[in-house]
C-alpha distance (Angstrom), angle and dihedral (degrees) to the residues before:
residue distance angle dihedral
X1 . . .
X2 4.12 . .
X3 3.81 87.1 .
X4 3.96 89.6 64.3
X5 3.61 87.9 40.6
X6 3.98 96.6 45.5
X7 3.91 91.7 50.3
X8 4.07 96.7 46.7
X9 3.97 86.3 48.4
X10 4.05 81.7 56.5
X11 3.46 97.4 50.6
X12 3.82 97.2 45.6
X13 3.96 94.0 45.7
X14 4.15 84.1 44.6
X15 4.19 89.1 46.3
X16 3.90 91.3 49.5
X17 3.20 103.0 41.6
X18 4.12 94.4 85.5
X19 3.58 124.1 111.7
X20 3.43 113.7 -118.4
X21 4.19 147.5 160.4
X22 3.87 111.6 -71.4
X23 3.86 89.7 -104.5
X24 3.22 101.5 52.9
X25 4.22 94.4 43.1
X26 3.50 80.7 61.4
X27 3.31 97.1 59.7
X28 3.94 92.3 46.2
X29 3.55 92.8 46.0
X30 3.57 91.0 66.5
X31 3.76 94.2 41.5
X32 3.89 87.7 56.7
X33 3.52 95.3 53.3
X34 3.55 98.6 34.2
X35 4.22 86.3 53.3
X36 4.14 85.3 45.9
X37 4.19 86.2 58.2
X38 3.63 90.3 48.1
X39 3.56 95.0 49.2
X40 3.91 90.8 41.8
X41 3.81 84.2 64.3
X42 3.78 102.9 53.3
X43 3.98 84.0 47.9
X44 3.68 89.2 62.9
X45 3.47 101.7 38.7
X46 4.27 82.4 47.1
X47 3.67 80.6 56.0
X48 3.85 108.0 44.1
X49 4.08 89.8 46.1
X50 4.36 92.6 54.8
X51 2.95 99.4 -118.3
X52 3.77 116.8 -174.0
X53 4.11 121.2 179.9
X54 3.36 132.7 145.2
X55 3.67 130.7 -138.1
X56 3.82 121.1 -161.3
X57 4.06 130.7 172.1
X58 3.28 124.6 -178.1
X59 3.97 108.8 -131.1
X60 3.54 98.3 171.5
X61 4.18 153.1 -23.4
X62 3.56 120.3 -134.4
X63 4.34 133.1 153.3
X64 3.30 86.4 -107.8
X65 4.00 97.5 60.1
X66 3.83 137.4 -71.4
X67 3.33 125.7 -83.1
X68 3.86 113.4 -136.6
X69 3.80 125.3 -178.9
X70 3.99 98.5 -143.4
X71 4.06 118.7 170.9
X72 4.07 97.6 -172.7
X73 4.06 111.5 -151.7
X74 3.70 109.9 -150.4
X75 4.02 143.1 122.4
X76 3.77 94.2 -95.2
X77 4.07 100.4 49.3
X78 4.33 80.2 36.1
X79 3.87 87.7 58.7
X80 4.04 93.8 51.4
X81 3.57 90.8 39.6
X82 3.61 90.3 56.1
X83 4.14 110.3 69.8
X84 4.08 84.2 42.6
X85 3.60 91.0 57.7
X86 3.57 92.2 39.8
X87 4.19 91.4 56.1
X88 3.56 87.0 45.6
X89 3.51 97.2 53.5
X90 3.71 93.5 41.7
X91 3.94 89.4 45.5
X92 4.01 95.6 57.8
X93 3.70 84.6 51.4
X94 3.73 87.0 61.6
X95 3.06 85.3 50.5
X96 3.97 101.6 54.5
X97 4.45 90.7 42.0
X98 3.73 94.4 45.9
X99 3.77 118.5 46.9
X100 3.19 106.6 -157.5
X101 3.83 96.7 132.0
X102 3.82 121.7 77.8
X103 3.74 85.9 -154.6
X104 4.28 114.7 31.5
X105 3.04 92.4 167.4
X106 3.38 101.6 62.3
X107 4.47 87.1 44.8
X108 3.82 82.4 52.9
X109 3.94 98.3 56.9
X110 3.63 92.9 41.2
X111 4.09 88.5 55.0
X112 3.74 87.4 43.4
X113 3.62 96.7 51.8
X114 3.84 92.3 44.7
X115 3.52 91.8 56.8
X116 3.63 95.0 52.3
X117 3.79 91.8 48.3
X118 4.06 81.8 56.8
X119 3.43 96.4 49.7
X120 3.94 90.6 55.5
X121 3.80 84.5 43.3
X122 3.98 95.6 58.3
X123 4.02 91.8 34.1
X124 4.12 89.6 58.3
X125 3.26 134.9 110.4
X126 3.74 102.9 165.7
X127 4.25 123.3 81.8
X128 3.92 92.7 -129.7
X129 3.37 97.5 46.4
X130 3.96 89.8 48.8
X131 4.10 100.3 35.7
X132 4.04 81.4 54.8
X133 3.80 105.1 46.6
X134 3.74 78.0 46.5
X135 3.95 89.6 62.6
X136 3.68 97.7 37.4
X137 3.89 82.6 60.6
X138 3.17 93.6 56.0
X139 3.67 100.4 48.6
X140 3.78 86.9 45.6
X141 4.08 87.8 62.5
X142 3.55 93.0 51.7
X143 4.07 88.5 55.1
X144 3.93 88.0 46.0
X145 3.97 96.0 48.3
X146 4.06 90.1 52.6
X147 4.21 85.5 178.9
X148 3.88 114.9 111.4
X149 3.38 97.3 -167.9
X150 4.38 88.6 57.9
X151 2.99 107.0 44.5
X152 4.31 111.4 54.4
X153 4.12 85.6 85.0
X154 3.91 94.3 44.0
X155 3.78 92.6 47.9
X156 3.61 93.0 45.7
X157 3.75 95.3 49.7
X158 3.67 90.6 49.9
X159 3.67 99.0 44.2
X160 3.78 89.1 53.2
X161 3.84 92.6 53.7
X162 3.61 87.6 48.7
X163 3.60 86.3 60.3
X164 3.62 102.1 49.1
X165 3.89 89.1 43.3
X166 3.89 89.0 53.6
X167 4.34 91.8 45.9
X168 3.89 88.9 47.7
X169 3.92 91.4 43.1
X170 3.90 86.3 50.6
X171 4.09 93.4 50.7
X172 3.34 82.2 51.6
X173 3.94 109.5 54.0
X174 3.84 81.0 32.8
X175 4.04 85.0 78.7
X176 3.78 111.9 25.7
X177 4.14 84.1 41.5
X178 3.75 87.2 -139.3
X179 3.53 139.4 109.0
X180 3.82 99.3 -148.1
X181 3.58 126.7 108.9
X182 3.74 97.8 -141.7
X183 3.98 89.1 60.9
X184 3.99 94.8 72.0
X185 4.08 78.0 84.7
X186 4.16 76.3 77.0
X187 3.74 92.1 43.8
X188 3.86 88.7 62.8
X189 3.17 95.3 49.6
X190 3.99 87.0 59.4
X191 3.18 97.1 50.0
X192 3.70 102.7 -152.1
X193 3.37 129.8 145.6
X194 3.37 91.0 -3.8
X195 4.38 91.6 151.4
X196 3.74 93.1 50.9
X197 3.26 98.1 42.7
X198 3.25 96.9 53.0
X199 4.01 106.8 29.1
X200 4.38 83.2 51.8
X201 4.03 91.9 39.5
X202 3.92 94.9 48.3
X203 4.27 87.9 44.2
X204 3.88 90.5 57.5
X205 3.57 89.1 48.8
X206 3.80 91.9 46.9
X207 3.79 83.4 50.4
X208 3.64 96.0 48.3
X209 4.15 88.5 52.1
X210 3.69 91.8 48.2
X211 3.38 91.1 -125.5
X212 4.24 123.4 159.8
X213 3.83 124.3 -26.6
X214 3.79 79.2 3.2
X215 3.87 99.1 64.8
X216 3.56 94.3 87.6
X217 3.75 85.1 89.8
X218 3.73 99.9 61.3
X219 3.38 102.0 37.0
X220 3.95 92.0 60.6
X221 3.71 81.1 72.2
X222 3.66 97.4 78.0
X223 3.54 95.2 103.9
X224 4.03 96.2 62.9
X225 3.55 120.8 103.2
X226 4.13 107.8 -79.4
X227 4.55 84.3 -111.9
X228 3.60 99.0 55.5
X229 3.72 92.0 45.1
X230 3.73 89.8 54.9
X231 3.75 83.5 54.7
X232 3.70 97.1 46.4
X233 4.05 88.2 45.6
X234 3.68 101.9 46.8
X235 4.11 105.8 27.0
X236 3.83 109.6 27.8
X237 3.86 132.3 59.0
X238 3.63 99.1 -19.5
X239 3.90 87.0 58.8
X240 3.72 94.0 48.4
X241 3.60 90.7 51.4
X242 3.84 90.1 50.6
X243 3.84 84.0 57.8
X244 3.44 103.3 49.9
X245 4.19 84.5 53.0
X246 3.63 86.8 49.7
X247 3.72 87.6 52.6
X248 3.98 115.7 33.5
X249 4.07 93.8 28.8
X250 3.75 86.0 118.2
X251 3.50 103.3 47.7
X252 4.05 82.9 45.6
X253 3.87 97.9 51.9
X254 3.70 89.0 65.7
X255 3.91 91.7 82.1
X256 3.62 123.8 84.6
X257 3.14 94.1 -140.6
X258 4.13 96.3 53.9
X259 3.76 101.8 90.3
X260 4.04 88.8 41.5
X261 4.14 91.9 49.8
X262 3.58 91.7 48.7
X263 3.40 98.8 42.6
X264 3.83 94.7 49.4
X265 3.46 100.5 51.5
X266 4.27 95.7 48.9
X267 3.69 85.6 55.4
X268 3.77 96.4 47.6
X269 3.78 91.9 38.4
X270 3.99 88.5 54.6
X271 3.38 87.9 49.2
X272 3.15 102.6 54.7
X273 3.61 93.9 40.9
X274 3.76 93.6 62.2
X275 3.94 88.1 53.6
X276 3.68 90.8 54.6
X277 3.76 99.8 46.3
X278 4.00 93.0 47.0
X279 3.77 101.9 43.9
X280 4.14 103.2 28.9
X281 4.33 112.9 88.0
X282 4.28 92.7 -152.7
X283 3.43 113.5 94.6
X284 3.61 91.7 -151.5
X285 3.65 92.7 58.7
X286 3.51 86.9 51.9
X287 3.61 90.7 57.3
X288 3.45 99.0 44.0
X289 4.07 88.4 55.5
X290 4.00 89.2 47.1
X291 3.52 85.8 55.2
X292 3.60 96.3 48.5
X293 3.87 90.3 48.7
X294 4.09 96.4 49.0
X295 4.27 82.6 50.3
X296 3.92 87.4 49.4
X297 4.36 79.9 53.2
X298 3.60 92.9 44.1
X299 3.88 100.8 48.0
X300 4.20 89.1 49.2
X301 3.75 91.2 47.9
X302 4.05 94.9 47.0
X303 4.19 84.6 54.0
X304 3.53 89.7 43.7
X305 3.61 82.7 56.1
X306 3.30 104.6 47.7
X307 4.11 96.4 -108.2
X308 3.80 87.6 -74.6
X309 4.34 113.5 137.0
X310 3.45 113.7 -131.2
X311 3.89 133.0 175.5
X312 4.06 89.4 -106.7
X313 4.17 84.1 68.6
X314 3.75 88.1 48.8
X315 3.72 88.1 54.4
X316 3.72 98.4 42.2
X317 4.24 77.7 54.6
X318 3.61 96.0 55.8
X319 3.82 99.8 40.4
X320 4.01 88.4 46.2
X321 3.86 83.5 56.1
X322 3.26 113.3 47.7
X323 4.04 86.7 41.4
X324 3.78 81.1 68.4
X325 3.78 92.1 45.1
X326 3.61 83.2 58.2
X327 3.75 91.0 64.8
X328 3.58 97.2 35.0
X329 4.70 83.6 57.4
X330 4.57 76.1 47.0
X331 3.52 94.4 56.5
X332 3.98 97.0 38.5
X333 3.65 92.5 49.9
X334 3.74 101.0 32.1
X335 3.98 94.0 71.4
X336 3.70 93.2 -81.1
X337 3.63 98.3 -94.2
X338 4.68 114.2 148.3
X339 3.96 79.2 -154.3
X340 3.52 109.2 95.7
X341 4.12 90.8 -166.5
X342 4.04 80.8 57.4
X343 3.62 104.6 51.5
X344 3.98 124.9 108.5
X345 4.03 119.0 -136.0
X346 3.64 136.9 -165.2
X347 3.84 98.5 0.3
X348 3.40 137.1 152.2
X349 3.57 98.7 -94.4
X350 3.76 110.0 78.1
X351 3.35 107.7 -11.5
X352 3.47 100.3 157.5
X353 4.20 82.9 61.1
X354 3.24 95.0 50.6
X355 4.01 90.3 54.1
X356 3.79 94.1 57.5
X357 3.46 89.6 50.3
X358 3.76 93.1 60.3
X359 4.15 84.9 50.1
X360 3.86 94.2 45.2
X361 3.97 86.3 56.2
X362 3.87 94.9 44.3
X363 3.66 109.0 30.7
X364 4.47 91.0 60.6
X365 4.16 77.5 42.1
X366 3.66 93.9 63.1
X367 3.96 96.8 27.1
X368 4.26 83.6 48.5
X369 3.87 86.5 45.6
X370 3.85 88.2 52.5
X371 3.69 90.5 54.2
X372 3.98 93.2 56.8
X373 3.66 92.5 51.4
X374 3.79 84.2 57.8
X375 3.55 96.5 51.6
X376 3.59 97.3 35.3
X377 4.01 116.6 119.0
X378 3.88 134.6 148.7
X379 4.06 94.6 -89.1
X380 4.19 90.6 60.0
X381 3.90 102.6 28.2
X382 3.55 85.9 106.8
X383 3.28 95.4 58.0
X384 3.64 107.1 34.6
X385 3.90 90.3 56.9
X386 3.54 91.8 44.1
X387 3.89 96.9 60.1
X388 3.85 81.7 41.8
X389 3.08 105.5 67.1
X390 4.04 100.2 27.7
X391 3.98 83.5 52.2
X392 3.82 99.2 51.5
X393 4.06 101.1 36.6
X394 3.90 85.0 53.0
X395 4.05 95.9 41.1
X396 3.87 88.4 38.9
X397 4.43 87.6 45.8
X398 3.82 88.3 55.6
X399 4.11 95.9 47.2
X400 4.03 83.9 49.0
X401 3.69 90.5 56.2
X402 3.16 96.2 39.2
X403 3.44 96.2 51.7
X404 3.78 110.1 31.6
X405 4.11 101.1 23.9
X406 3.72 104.8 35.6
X407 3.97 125.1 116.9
X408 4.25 97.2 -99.7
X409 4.09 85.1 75.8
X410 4.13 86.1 60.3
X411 3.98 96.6 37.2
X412 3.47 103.0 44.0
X413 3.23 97.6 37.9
X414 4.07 101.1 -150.7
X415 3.35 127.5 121.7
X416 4.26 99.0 -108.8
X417 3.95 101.0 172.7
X418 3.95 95.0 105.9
X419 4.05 83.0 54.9
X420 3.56 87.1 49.6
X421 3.66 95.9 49.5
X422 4.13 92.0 48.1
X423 4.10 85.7 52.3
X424 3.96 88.6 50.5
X425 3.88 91.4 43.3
X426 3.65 91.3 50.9
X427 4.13 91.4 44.6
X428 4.02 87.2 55.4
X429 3.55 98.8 48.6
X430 4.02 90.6 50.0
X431 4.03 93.8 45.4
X432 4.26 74.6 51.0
X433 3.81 94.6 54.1
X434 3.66 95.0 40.6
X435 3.92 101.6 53.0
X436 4.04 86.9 39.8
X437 4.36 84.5 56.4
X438 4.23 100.6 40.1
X439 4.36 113.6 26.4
X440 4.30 95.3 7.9
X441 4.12 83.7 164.6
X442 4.08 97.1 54.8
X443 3.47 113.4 82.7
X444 4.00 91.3 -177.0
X445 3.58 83.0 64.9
X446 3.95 91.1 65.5
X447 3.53 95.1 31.3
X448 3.70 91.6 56.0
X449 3.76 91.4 50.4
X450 3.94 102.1 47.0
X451 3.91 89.2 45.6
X452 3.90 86.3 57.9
X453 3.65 79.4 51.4
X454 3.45 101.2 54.3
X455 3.71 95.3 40.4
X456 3.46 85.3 59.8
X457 4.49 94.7 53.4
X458 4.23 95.2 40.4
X459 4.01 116.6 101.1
X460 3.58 97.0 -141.2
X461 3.68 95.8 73.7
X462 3.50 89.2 55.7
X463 4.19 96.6 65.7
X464 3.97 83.9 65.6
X465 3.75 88.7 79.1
X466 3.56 91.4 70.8
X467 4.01 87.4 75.5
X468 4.02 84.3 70.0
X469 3.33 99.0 71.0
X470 3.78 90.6 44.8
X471 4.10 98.3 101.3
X472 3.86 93.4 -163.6
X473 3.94 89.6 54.7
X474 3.83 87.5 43.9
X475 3.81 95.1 50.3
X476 3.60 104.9 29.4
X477 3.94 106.0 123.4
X478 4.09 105.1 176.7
X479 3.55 87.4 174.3
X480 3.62 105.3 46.6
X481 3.74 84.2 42.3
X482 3.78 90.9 53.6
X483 4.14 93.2 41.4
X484 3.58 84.3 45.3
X485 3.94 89.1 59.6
X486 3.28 98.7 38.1
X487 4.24 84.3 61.6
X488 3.77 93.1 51.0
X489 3.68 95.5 48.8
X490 3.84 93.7 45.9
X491 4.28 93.4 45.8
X492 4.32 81.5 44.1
X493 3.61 87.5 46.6
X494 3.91 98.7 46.9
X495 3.86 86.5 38.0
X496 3.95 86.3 57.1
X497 4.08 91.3 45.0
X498 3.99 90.5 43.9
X499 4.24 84.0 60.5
X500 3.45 106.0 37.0
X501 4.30 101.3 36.9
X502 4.23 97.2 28.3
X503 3.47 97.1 25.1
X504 3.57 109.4 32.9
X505 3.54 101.6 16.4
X506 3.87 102.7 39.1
X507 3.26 105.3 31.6
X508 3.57 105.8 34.5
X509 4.09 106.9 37.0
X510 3.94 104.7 20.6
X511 3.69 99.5 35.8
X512 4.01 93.3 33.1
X513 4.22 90.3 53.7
X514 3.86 88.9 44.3
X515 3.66 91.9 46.5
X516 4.45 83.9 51.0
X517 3.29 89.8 43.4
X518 3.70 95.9 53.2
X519 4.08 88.6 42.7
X520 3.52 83.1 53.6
X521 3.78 104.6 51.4
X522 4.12 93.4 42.7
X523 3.86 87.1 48.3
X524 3.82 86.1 46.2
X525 3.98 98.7 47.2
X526 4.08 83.7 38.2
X527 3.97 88.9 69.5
X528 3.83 91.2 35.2
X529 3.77 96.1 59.5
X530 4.72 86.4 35.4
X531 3.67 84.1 59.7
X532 4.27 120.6 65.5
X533 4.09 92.6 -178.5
X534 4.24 88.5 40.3
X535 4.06 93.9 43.6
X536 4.06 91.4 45.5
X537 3.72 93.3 40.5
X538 3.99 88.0 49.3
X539 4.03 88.3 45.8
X540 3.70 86.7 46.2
X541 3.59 91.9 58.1
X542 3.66 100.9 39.3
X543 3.97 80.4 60.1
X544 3.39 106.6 54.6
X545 4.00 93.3 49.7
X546 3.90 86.0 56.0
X547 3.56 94.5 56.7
X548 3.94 98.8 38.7
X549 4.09 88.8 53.1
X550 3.70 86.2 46.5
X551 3.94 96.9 51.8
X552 4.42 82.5 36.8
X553 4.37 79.0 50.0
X554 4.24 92.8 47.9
X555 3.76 94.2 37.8
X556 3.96 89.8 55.2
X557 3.80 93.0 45.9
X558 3.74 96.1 50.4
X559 4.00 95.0 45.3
């Protein structure tokens, strides 16, 4: 059951998580992953037999509800489970062919132990239990970016969606009185709230994805090595966010304004995504804005779908990833430059490499474009053939630089366009075989693919390139700029309310008149207490109005 599973993936990630010699990580790198294949296997043979168990510890009893640690085993959490295990799997392999880490083992554990925390995300159904594999997410991120200079946007984005999520979490168990999930049924039936909660739940969501005006926080990560952003891409916040939809959609559809938010920030998001993967010269960032416009795809097609998983989200998972291993086998084997206008193609030094990196990148296009036509229906047309073509004339732009523009045509000096054309030739007759063998009756399928194809031949593409050597293009951050701003004016604003409330206000007027007044009552009593007739004329005084509001008091009472 996932319970078995969920507490060996602890006890691996806990095991490899040592420091050791270089020798001996070696050794427990492999035992990590090998241990993470084994335990891959019993998942899916968990999976094909039904099985359907239910784990439940009790953490703790309060008024305000119990809190449970539950990790639910059946086919629906299974399926979800699935493509994250999948990308984990496939990510430690990365891992083990590339050495890029100076400890894997360590990389390894942390991916194992964030995929565990996941799993006991998706399986709960209590707020504590999700709010805090939420957090440990989070701080597992920070461990797998290991860059101090990337990461103070990401963690600040993140932490602030963890505090909305936790204030609209706490308006809601302040009305049902219960800390299980299944009880927001009882919230929508109050109906209170129901804006806020789900204008300020869908923002730290939106956050969480990296999605517009909130990007900022991602795409700081483009100096990370190309693995751990695949991990931060495909198994951190944006999948916790992807949960939470999965699992507050209904309490969320009760606003007005739901539909409109979501639908807004998609399109902006894809937008801006396209922007950022025509004009920007790293590859990462390129990646990282891909990313952000397949999640943009993914969120519209979950509403479209009511918020239900299916395998066809699994697959759009899988595709989307190894389409970014396919850049991630570019970049190795293309001298290792993140500057597209840098890289070297179609040398003499690994060719064959180089080749399979070209199919990696266009077999998950056609097999991802296959998917689509599946899921494709009059309510997300729009969509679907937006992030179509968006996603293929920017994939196709980069192959054409690549290709035709990069720096082997001015180093080797040799004319290599008849090589080029054989690659191409060879790329058209596999996108050929491979929508004849999965979707034969879709045409779209095959259209999509030899466009991307084409794209990837035609000249005019290649005049975009000239944009990446344009530094105010290549630098221009409106949105750091604007966040930037938005931090001066708020320190010159709190500067300006720290003089005139504390300094002037405070401490000048109120303290100053208390500090006269209390002058003026010792210097007051001071002459009182100098005087004998004063004081006992004072004390006289004082007297007489107590006993004339007491007789006023009596007389009122007995009328």
């Amino acid at each position: 059951m996932i319970a078995y599973t969920t507490f060996l993936l602890f006890f691996v990630g806990i095991f490899g998580s040592f420091k050791t010699g270089v020798k001996v990580d070696k050794i427990l790198s492999f035992v990590t992953f090998t241990s993470l294949f084994l335990i891959f296997g019993n998942f899916c043979e968990s999976w094909l037999t039904g099985d359907e168990q239910t784990f439940s510890f009790m953490w703790n009893s309060s008024p305000g509800g119990d809190i449970k640690i539950d990790i639910i085993s059946n086919p629906y959490n299974y399926g979800i489970i699935f493509p994250f295990f999948m990308i984990t799997l496939l990510n430690a392999a990365d891992n083990q062919i590339f050495r890029y880490e100076e400890r894997r083992s360590i990389f390894n554990s942390l991916a194992v132990l964030n995929l565990a925390t996941l799993i006991m995300m998706i399986t709960s159904n209590n707020f504590v239990q999700l709010l805090s594999m939420v957090f440990v997410v989070d701080i597992l991120a920070l461990f797998v970016i290991k860059d101090v200079n990337s990461y103070k946007r990401y963690f600040l984005l993140n932490m602030t969606a963890d505090m909305i999520l936790f204030m609209v979490l706490a308006v809601i168990n302040s009305l049902v009185d219960s800390l299980d999930i299944r009880q927001i049924l009882e919230y929508k039936q109050i109906g209170y709230h129901t804006d806020f909660v789900a204008v300020f739940g869908l923002t730290a969501v939106f956050m969480k994805l990296g999605f517009f005006a909130f990007h900022i926080g991602v795409t700081s990560l483009n100096q990370i090595r190309l693995h751990r952003l695949q991990h931060i891409l495909f198994l951190s916040a944006p999948v916790t966010a992807v949960v939470l939809l999965l699992k507050f959609h209904a309490l969320w559809s009760m606003s007005v304004y739901y539909t409109v938010y979501i639908d807004v920030m998609c399109i902006a998001t894809m937008a801006l995504s396209f922007y950022g993967c025509l004009v920007l010269d790293n590859l990462k960032s390129k990646i990282i804005y891909w990313q952000l416009m397949f999640w943009a795809l993914f969120v519209e097609l979950l509403k479209f779908n009511g918020f239900v998983w299916s395998n066809l989200f699994t697959s759009l998972l899988l595709d989307m990833y190894l389409i970014v291993c396919g850049f991630y086998w570019m970049y190795h084997y293309f001298n290792r430059r993140p500057l597209v206008s840098q890289m070297m193609c179609l040398t003499s030094q690994n060719p064959f490499r180089q080749d399979c990196a070209f199919v990696l990148i266009l077999l998950p296009i056609v097999l991802m474009a296959n998917t689509l036509a599946i899921m494709y229906n009059n309510t997300n047309r729009y969509y679907i053939w937006s992030f179509a073509i968006l996603f293929v004339l920017s994939v196709a732009l980069l192959i054409n630089q690549v290709i035709f523009t990069s720096t082997n045509r001015k180093k080797l000096k040799m004319n290599l366009i008849p090589v080029h054309w054989l690659y191409l030739a060879e790329q058209t007759g596999i996108a050929v075989i491979l929508w004849y063998y999965f979707h034969s009756n879709e045409i779209s399928v095959l259209g999509v693919s030899l466009a991307f194809i084409i794209l990837c031949c035609i000249n005019p593409l290649q005049k975009m390139s000239i944009l990446y050597s344009n530094k105010w293009v290549q630098t221009l951050d409106f949105f750091g700029i604007l966040y930037r701003t938005l931090i001066k004016s708020l320190r010159l604003s709190g500067k300006i309310l720290w003089l005139l409330v504390d300094r002037l206000l405070m401490e000048k007027v109120i303290l100053g008149l208390i500090k006269l007044l209390g002058k003026s009552n010792i210097r007051l009593f001071r002459q009182v207490h100098q005087s004998r007739l004063g004081g006992g004329g004072v004390v006289l005084i004082v007297l007489i109005l107590i006993i004339w509001l007491s007789y006023r008091q009596g007389v009122h009472i007995n009328g």
